[in-house]
C-alpha positions in Angstrom: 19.3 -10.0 1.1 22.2 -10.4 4.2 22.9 -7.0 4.1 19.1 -6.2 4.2 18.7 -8.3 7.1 21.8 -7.2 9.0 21.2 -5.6 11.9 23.3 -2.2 11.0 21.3 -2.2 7.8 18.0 -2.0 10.2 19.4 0.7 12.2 20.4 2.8 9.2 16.7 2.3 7.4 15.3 3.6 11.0 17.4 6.7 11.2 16.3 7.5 7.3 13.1 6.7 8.2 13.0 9.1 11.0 15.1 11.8 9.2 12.3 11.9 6.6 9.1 11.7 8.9 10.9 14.7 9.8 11.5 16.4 7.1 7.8 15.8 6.0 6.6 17.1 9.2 8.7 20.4 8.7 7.4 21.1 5.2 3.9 20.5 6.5 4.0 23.2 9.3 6.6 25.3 7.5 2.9 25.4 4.9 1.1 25.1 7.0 0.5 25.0 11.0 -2.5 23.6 12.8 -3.7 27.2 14.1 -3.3 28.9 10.6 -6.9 28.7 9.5 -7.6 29.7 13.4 -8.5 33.1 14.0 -9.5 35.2 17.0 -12.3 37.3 16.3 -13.1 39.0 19.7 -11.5 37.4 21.8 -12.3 33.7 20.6 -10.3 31.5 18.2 -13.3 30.5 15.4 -12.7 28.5 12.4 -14.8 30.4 9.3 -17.1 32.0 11.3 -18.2 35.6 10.7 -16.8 38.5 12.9 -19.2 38.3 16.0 -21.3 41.1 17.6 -19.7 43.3 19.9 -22.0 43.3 22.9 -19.0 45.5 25.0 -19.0 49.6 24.2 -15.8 49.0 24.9 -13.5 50.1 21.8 -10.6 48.1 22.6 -12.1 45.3 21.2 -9.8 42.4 19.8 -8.2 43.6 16.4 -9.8 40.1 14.6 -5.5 39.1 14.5 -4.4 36.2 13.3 -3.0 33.7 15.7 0.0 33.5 14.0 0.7 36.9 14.0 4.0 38.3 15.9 3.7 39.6 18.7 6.5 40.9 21.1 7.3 38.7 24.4 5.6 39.6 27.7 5.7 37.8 30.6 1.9 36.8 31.8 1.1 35.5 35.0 -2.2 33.0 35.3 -3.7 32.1 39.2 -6.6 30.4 40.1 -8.8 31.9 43.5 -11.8 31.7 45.0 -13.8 28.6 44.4 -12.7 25.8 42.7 -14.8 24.4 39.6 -13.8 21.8 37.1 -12.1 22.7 34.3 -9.6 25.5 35.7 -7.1 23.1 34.3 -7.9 23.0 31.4 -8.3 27.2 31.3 -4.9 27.6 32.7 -3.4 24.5 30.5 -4.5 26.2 27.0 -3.2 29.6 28.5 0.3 28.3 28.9 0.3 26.7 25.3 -1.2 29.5 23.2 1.6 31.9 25.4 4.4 29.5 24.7 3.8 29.3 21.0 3.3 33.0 21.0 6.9 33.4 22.2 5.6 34.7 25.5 6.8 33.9 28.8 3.6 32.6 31.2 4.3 32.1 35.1 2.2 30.1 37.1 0.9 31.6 40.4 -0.2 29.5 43.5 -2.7 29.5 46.0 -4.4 32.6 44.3 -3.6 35.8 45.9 -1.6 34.5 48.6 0.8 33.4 46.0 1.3 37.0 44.9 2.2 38.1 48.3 3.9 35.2 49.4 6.1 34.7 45.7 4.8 31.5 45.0 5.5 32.0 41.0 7.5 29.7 39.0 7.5 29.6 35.2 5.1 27.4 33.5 6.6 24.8 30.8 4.7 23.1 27.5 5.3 19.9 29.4 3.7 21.0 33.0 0.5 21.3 31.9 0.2 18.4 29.8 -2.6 15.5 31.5 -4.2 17.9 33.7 -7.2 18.5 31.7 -8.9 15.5 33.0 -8.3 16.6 36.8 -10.7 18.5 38.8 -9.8 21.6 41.1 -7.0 23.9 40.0 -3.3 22.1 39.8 -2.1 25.8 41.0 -4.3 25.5 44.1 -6.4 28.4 45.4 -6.3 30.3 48.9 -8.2 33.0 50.5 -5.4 36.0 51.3 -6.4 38.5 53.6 -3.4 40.4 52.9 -4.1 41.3 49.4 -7.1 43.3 50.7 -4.8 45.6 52.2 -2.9 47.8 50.6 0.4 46.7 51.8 -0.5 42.9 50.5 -1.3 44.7 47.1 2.0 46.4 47.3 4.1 43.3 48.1 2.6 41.4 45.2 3.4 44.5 43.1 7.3 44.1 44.0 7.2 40.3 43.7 5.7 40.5 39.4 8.0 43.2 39.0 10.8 41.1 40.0 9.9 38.6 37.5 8.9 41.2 35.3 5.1 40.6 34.9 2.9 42.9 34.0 0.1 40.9 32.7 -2.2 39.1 34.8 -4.7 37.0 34.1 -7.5 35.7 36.7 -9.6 32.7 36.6 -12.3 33.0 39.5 -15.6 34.7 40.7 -17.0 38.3 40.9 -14.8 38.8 44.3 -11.3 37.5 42.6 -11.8 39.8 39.5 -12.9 42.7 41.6 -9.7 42.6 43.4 -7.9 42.1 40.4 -9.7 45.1 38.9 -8.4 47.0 42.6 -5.1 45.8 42.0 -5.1 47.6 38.6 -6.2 51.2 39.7 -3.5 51.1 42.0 -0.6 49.3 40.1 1.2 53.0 38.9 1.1 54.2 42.4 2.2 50.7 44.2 5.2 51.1 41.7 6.0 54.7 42.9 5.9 54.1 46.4 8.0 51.1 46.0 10.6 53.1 43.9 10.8 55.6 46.8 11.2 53.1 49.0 14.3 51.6 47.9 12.8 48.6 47.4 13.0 48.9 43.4 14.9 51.0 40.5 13.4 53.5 38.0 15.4 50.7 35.6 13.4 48.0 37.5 10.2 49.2 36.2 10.9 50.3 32.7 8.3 49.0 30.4 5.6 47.3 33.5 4.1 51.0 34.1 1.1 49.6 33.3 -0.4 46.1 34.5 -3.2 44.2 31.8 -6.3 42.1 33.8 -7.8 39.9 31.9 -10.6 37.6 33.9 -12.1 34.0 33.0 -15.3 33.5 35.6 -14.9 29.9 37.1 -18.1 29.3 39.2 -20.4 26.1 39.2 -22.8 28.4 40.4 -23.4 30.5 36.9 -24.1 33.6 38.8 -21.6 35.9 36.6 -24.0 38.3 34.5 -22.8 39.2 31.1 -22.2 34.7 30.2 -24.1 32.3 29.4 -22.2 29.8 31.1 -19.2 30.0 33.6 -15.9 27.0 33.9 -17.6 24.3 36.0 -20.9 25.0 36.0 -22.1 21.8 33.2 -19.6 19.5 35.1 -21.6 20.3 38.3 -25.3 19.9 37.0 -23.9 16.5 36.2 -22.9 15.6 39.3 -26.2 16.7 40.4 -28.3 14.8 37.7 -26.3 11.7 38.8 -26.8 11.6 42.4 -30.3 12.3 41.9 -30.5 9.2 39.5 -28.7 7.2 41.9 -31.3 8.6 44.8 -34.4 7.9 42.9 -33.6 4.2 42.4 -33.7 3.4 46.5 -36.7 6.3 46.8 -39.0 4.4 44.8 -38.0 1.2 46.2 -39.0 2.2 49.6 -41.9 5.1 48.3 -39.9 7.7 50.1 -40.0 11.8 49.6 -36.4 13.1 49.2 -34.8 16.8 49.8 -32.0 17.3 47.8 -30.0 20.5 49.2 -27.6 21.6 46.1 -25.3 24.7 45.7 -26.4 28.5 44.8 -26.6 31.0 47.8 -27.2 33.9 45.6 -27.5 32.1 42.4 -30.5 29.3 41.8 -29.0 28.4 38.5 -28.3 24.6 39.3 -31.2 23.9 41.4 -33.5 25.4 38.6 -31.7 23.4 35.8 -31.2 19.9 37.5 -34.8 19.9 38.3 -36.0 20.6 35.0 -33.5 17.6 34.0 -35.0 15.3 36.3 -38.3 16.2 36.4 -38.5 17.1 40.2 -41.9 17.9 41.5 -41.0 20.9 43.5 -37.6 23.6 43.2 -36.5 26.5 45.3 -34.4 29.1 44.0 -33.8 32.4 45.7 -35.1 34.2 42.6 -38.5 33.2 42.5 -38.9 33.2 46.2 -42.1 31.8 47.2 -45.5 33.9 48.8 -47.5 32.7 51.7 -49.2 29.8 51.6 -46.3 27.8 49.3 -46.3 25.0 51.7 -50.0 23.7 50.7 -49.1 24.2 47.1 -46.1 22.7 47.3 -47.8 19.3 48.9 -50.6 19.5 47.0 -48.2 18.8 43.8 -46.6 16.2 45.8 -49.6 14.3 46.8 -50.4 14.8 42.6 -47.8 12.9 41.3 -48.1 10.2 43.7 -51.4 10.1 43.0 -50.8 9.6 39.5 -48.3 6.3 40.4 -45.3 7.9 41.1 -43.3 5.9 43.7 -41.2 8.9 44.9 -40.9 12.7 44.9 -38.4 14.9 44.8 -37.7 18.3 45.9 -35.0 20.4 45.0 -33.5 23.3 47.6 -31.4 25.8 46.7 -29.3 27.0 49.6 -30.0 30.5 49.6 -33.8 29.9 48.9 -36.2 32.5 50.3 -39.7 33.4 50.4 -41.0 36.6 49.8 -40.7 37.7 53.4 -36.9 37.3 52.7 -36.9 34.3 55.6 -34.9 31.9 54.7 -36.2 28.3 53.4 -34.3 25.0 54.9 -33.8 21.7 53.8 -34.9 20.8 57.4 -38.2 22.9 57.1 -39.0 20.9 53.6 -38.5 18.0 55.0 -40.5 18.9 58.1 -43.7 20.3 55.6 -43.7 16.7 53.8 -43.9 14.7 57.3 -46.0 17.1 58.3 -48.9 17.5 55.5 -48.5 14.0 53.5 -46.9 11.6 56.3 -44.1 10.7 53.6 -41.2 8.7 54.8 -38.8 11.7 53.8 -34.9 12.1 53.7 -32.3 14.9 53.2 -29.5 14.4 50.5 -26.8 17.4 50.4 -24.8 17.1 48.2 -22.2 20.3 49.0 -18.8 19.7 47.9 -19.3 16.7 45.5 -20.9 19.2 43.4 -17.2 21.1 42.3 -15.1 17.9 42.8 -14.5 15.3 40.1 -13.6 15.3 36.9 -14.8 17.9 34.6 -17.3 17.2 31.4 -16.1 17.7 28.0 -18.0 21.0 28.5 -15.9 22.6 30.4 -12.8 21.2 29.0 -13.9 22.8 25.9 -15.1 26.0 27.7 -11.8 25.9 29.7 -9.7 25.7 26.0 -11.8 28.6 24.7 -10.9 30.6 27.2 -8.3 29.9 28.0 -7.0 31.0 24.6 -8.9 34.2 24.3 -7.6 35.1 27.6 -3.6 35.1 26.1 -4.4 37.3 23.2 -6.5 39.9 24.6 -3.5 40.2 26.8 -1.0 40.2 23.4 -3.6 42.8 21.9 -4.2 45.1 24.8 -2.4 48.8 25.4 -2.2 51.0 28.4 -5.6 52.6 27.9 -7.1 48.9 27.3 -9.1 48.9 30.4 -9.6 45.5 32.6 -11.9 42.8 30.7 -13.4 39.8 31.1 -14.0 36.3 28.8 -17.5 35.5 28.0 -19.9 33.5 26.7 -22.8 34.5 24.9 -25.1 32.5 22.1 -21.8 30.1 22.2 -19.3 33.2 20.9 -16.8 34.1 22.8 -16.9 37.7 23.7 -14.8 40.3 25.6 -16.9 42.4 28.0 -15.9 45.3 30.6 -14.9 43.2 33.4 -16.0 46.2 35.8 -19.5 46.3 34.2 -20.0 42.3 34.4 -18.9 42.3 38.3 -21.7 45.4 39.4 -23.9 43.8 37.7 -23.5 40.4 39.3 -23.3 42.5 42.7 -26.7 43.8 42.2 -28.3 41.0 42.3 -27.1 40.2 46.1 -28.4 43.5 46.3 -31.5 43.3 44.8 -32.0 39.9 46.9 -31.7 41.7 50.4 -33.8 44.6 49.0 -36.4 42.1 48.1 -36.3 43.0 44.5 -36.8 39.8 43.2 -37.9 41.1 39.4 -34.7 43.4 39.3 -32.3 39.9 40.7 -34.4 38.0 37.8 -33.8 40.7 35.4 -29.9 40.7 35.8 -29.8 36.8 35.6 -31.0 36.9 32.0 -33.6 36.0 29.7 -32.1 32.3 29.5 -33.2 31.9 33.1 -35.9 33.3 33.3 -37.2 31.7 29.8 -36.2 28.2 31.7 -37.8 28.8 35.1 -41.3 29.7 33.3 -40.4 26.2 31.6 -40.3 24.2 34.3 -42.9 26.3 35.6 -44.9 25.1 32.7 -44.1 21.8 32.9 -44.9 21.0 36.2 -48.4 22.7 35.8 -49.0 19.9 32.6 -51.4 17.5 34.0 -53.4 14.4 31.8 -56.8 15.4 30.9 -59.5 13.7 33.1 -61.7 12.9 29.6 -60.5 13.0 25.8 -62.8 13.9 23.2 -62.5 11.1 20.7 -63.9 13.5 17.6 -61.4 15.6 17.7 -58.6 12.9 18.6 -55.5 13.7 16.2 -53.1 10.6 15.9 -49.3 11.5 15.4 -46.8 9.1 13.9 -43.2 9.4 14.3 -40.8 8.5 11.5 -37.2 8.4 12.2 -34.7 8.3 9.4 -32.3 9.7 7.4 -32.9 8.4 4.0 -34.0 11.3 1.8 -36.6 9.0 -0.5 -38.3 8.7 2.5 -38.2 12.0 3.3 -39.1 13.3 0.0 -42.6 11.4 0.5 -43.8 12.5 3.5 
């Protein structure tokens, strides 16, 4: 019993301890790993799900491989550019991990593009990314770079992944970023040429990087990247949105006032159109349904409705790029001005701008940001030199690789369409999801109470909530 209690006697039972937890946890891996039963089946790591529909007539489509599988090391390099949306992190964190365990080498690249040029890369360690998927913004920071639109920028940032023998890049940002990366591409062959007449590298310097792999995650709160459902940020900024305008709603009804809420989406009326439907506002303005003559009478008249029907408060919701059908552009300020104007509300302007990408990002887009953040490393590991540029998507919650090229014209025509005044053709290229949920809200916010109910044919409904199948089997 002394020698039990003896403090050498302790320290040996600790050490044994430890030596088997270890051995335990060896066995268990050496069986069986956490990713085995993990596959990626077009670019997405499932668990038992069937082999997804190709939506891409692409024929480089991810071989279904295992995670596990060997593959041999490449060095990657991830950046973040453009606009910022929560859950980068998380995007670039799961890129470093999966590439790790793959036995790849994955540098980090700062400040976007201007990194490139200016050789802002380090390597990226397991333990550098760990606690940054609760943070907001990118932890590699994002830049514009004038510089990289030339071709001497392009041809610098060439030199500077050769040195560090890169020749896989992957892009988290918005149509713009990837369409430079897609540029950047097309010209990598020749970049290497001119720089290997130069001087400034060897034909042994570039042995094996001939070719240069883009792969592209969209991050945009805005959602306007055709060919997803759903972009990195986007859910984490319809929050923020939903909980300023529950915040605003509380001191609008105390004092019966109108408010104007001016929220994000220039090209894109994505988070105007969903917030509003989440809140129930009584008027929304998105550049894709622009509005015909006459909007501001219809617009009051729905006002004057609700507060008619006992509503302390209303609640209009702006897009900043809304339009009417003229193409003339519809303000905050000229909202506001209509409600003084027609109903003599007491009427205020909320916008919200930047609050919208900053803050921490929803589970969402954690999630979203794992997903593809993970599909982006082996689409790289199972790409050739004929594999052309793609992007990660999301479509009926599968992850799916699509032509990046195809995905970024697409997105540009609806700018186009917009300044053409083709506002079916911009509709048409946002989707059936949006346009299914604007002739929702649409639908909603035509529902009125019937002035007289007709107590003959009066059906009473009863809702039942459980679980217990007795119950069930009753009813």
């Amino acid at each position: 019993a002394r020698k039990r209690s003896s403090p050498v006697f302790a320290a040996v039972q600790d050490n044994m301890g430890a030596l088997v937890a270890r051995l335990i946890w060896t066995a268990f891996r050496a069986r069986r790993s956490p990713l085995q039963d993990t596959t990626v089946t077009d670019g997405a790591i499932y668990k038992r799900h069937k082999r997804p529909r190709i939506v891409s007539d692409q024929s480089d489509a991810y071989s279904g491989s295992n995670i596990q599988e060997e593959h041999h090391c490449q060095a990657i390099g991830i950046l973040t550019s453009g606009g910022d949306s929560q859950g980068m992190n998380a995007a670039v964190r799961a890129a470093t991990r999966v590439a790790i365990f793959k036995g790849c080498r994955i540098f980090g690249i700062r400040e976007g593009y201007q990194g490139l040029v200016s050789n802002l890369i380090e390597e990226l360690s397991w333990e550098q990314v760990s606690g940054i998927m609760k943070l907001g913004g990118t932890v590699l920071g994002t830049a514009r770079c004038d510089q990289f639109r030339k071709r001497e920028g392009r041809l610098l940032a060439a030199k500077n992944l050769i040195q560090h023998g890169i020749n896989n890049l992957v892009v988290v940002g918005g149509d713009g970023s990837l369409t430079g990366a897609n540029i950047f591409r097309s010209e990598w062959e020749g970049l290497l040429q001119e720089l290997v007449e130069k001087n400034e590298l060897k034909d042994t310097d570039i042995t094996g990087l001939e070719h240069l792999n883009i792969v592209g995650m969209v991050g945009s709160i805005d959602n306007d990247f055709c060919g997803t459902d759903i972009t990195i940020g986007t859910d984490s900024a319809l929050h923020r949105i939903v909980e300023a305008v529950d915040a605003i709603t509380s001191t609008a009804a105390s004092h019966q006032r109108s408010f104007v809420m001016e929220v994000m989406g220039r090209h894109c009326g994505y988070l105007a159109l969903m917030s509003g439907l989440a809140v129930g506002a009584d008027w929304v303005l998105i550049p894709e349904d622009p509005l015909s003559e006459g909007w501001e009478s219809k617009m009051c008249a729905e006002v004057k409705r609700a507060r008619d029907g006992g509503r302390r408060y209303s609640l209009v919701i702006v897009a900043e790029g809304a339009v009417d059908d003229q193409g003339s552009a519809i303000t905050s300020q000229r909202v506001r001005q209509v409600i003084e104007t027609e109903l003599k509300h007491d009427t205020r302007i909320t916008v919200l701008g930047h609050v919208q990408r900053g803050g921490t990002p929803s589970a969402y887009d954690r999630i979203l940001g794992c997903r593809y953040g993970a599909a982006a490393v082996m689409a790289i590991l199972n790409a050739t030199p004929e594999t052309p540029s793609c992007v990660i998507t999301m479509q009926g919650n599968r992850i799916q690789k699509l032509s990046l090229m195809e995905c970024v014209n697409k997105t540009q025509d609806v700018g186009v369409a917009l300044k053409s005044k083709d506002y079916a053709q911009a509709l048409d290229c946002r989707g059936r999801s949006f346009a299914n949920n604007l002739s929702l809200y649409k639908k909603l916010r035509a529902v009125q109470p019937p002035d007289k109910v007709d107590e003959s044919n009066r059906v009473s409904i009863t809702c039942v909530k459980t679980t217990n199948p007795k119950v069930l089997a009753r009813l």
